[in-house]
C-alpha positions in Angstrom: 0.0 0.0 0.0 2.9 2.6 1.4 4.9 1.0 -1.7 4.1 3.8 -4.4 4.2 6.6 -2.0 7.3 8.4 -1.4 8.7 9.0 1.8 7.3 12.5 3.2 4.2 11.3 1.9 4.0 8.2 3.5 5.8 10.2 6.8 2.3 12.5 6.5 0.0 9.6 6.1 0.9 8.1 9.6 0.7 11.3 11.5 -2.5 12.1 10.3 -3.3 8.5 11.0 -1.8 8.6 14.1 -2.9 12.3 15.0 -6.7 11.1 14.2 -8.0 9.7 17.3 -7.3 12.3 19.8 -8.6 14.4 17.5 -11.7 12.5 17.1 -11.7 12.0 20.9 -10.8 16.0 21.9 -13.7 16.7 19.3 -16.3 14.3 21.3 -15.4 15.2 24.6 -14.1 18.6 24.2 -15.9 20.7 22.0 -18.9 18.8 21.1 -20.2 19.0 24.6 -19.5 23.3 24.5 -21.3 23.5 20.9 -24.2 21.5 22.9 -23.8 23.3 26.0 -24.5 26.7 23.8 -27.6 25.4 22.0 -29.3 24.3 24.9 -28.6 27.5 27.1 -31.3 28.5 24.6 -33.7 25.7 25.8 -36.1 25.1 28.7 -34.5 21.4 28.7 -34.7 19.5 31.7 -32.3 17.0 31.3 -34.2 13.8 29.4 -36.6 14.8 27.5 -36.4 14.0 24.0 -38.0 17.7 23.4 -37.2 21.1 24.4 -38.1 25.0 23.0 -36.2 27.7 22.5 -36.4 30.4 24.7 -33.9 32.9 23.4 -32.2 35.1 26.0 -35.0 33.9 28.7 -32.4 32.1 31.0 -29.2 34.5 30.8 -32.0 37.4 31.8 -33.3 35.1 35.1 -29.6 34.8 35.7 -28.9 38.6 35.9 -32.5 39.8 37.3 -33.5 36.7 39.7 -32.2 37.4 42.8 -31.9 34.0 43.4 -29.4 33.3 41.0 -27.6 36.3 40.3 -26.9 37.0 44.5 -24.5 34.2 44.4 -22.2 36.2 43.4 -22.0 38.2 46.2 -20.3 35.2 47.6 -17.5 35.0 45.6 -16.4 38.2 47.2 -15.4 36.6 50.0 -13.0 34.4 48.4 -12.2 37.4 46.4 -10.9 38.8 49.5 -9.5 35.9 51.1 -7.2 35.6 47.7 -6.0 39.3 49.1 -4.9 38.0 52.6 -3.4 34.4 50.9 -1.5 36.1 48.4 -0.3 38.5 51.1 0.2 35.7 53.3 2.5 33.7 50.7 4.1 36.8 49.7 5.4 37.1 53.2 6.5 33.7 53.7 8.1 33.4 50.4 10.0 37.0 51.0 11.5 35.4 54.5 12.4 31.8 53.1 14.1 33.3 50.4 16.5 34.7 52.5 19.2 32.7 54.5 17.0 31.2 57.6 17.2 28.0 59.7 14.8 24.9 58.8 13.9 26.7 55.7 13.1 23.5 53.2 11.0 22.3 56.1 8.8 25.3 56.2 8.4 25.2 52.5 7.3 21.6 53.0 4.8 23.2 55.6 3.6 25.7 53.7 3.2 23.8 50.3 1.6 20.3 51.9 -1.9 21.8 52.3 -2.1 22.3 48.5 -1.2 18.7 47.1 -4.5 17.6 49.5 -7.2 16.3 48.1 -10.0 19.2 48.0 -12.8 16.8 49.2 -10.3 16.2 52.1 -9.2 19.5 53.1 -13.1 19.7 53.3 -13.7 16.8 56.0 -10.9 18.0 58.0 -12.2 21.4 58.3 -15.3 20.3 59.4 -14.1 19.1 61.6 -12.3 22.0 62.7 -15.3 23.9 62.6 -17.5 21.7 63.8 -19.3 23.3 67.7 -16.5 22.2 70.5 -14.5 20.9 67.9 -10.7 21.8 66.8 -11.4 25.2 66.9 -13.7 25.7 69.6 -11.1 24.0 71.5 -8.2 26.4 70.8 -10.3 29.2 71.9 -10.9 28.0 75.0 -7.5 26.7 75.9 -6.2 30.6 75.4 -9.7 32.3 77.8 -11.2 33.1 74.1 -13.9 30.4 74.8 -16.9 33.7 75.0 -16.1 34.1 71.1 -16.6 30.8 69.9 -19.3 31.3 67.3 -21.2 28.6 65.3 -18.8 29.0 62.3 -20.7 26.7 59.8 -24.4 27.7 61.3 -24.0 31.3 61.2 -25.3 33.2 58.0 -22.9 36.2 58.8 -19.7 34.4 59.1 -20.0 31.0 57.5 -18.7 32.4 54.3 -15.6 34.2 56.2 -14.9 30.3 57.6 -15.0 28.3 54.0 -13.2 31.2 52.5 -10.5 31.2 55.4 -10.5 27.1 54.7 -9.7 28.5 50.5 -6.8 30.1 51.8 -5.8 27.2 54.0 -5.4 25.3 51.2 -4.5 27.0 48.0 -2.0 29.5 49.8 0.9 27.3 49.2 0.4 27.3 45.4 0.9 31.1 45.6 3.7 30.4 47.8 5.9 28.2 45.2 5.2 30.7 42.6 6.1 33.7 44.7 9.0 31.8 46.0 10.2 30.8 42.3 10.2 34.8 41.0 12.0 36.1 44.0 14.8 33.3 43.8 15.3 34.2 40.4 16.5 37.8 41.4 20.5 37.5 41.7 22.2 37.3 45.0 24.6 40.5 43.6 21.7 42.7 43.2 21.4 42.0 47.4 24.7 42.2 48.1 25.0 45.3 46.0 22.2 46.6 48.5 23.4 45.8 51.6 26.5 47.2 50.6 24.6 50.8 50.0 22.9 50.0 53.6 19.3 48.4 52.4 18.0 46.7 55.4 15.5 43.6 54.4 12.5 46.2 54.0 14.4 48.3 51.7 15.3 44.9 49.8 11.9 44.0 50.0 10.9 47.5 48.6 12.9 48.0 46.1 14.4 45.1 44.7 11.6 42.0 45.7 8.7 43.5 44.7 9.8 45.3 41.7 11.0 42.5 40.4 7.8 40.2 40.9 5.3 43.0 39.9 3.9 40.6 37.0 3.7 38.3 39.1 1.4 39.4 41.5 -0.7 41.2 38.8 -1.1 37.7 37.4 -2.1 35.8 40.6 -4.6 39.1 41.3 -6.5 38.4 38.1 -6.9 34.5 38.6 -7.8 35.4 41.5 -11.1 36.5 40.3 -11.8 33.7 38.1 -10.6 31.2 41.6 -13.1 33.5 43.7 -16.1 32.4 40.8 -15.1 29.4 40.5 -14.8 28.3 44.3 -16.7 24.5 44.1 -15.1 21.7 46.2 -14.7 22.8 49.8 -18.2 24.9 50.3 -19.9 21.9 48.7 -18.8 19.5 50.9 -18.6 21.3 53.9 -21.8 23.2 53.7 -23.8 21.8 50.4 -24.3 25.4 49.7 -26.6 25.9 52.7 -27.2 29.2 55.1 -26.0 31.7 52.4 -22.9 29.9 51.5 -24.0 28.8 47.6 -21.2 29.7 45.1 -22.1 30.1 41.7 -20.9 26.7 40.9 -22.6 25.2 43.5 -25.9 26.7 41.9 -25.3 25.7 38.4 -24.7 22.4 39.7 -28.0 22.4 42.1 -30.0 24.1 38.9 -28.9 21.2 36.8 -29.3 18.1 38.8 -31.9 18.6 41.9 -34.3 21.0 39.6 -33.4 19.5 36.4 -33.2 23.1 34.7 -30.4 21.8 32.4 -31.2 24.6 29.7 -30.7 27.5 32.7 -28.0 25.4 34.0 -26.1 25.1 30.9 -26.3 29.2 30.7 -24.6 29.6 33.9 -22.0 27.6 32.7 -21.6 30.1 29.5 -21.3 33.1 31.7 -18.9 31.2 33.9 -16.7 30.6 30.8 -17.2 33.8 29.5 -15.6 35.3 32.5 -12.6 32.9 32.7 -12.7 33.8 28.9 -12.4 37.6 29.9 -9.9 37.0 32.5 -7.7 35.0 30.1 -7.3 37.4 28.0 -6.9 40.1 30.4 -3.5 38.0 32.1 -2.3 37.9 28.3 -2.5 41.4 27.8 -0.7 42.4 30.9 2.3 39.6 30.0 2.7 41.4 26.7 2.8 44.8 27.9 5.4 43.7 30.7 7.0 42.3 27.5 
């Protein structure tokens, strides 16, 4: 068959061969299920039956005008913020590991364990934590704090303040690495050069760290917003989405499978990637004008 064929053509034959099923497969798994998840946002359909209609902009207008829906955003503010704290958190520790201090590798193990846990995990445990007289509770007491134990998962006012503080718990150490990786690229000259001029550690940290990492920290502040929106695992499992705590995943999810709203559902999900879409595109543009 290859016989008659010369060799860059029979070279190009077996790529494409080669090349065709993950193709096929990243077509059917991939993209066919976006195209579908378009067309139905359109749709009333539930979810089995073999008909639907088409509805136009009906379910992207319930998602910005019903309360119900469009209020789970206000949620994702408070992961929002807690991304401030965490990235100010692993910008500290980075900053002081980066320098010459004792048991240094061990608290980088410390600091970056929490993030290679499972997320349904991390979620147990700080239920745990959470839980009335549990881990917590029990902290509190121990140090004469006991009159400010609250009910941390029960409480409309604060539960969102404990799952996002359970966020930072966990993804704090990814921030940390990359932090960590920017500054120890800076070379050691540049701070000897400015401890030589009299730079203290602030100074260094001033004027040399954070100049030098400013991308970086622009970067991690817009993922940060698509993270915030995003925010699925550790509310789910810890609350379900329960006394104000529902994340906007958690509703498209809860839309989809417990009301069977699949066509409002499968809108959600199209504003969801439009955002991630936006913020994309928005870390591009600030790599190329760093560039």
């Amino acid at each position: 068959m290859f016989k008659n064929l010369s060799y860059k053509t029979q070279r190009k034959v077996i790529i494409v061969a080669f090349s065709l099923i993950p193709v096929v497969l990243l077509f059917t798994f991939a993209y066919l299920p976006v195209f579908n998840m378009f067309k139905y946002s359109f749709t009333d359909w539930n979810g089995y039956s073999k008909s639907y209609d088409y509805v136009g902009l009906e379910n992207y207008k319930t998602i910005f005008t019903d309360s119900k829906y469009f209020t789970v955003f206000k949620v994702s503010l408070y992961y929002f913020a807690g991304s401030f704290v965490q990235m100010a958190l692993a910008l500290y520790f980075a900053t002081i590991l980066s320098f010459n201090v004792r048991f240094k590798n061990f608290f980088k193990g410390v600091l970056f364990f929490p993030y290679l846990l499972n997320g349904v995990a991390i979620g147990f445990i700080f239920l745990f934590f959470f839980r009335p007289d549990g881990t917590l509770d029990t902290l509190m007491q121990s140090i004469g704090l006991g009159a400010y134990t609250q009910g941390w998962l029960l409480n409309p006012k604060i539960i969102n303040i404990s799952l996002a503080g359970a966020s930072l718990w966990r993804y704090m150490g990814f921030n940390f690495i990359i932090f960590l990786g920017a500054i120890s690229s800076i070379g050691k000259d540049v701070y000897e050069a400015a401890e030589i001029d009299g730079a203290n550690r602030w100074h260094q940290f001033r004027h040399i760290i954070l100049p030098s990492i400013k991308s970086i920290v622009q970067l991690n502040l817009i993922l940060a917003i698509s993270g915030a929106i995003s925010a699925f695992d550790i509310p789910y499992i810890m609350t379900g989405g329960s006394n104000g705590s529902n994340t906007f995943v958690i509703q498209t999810v809860t839309t989809a499978f417990k009301y069977n709203k699949l066509g409002l559902a499968s809108a959600m999900a199209v504003v969801l990637l439009f955002i991630v879409i936006i913020v994309t595109l928005l870390q591009r543009l600030l790599i190329k004008e760093e560039k």
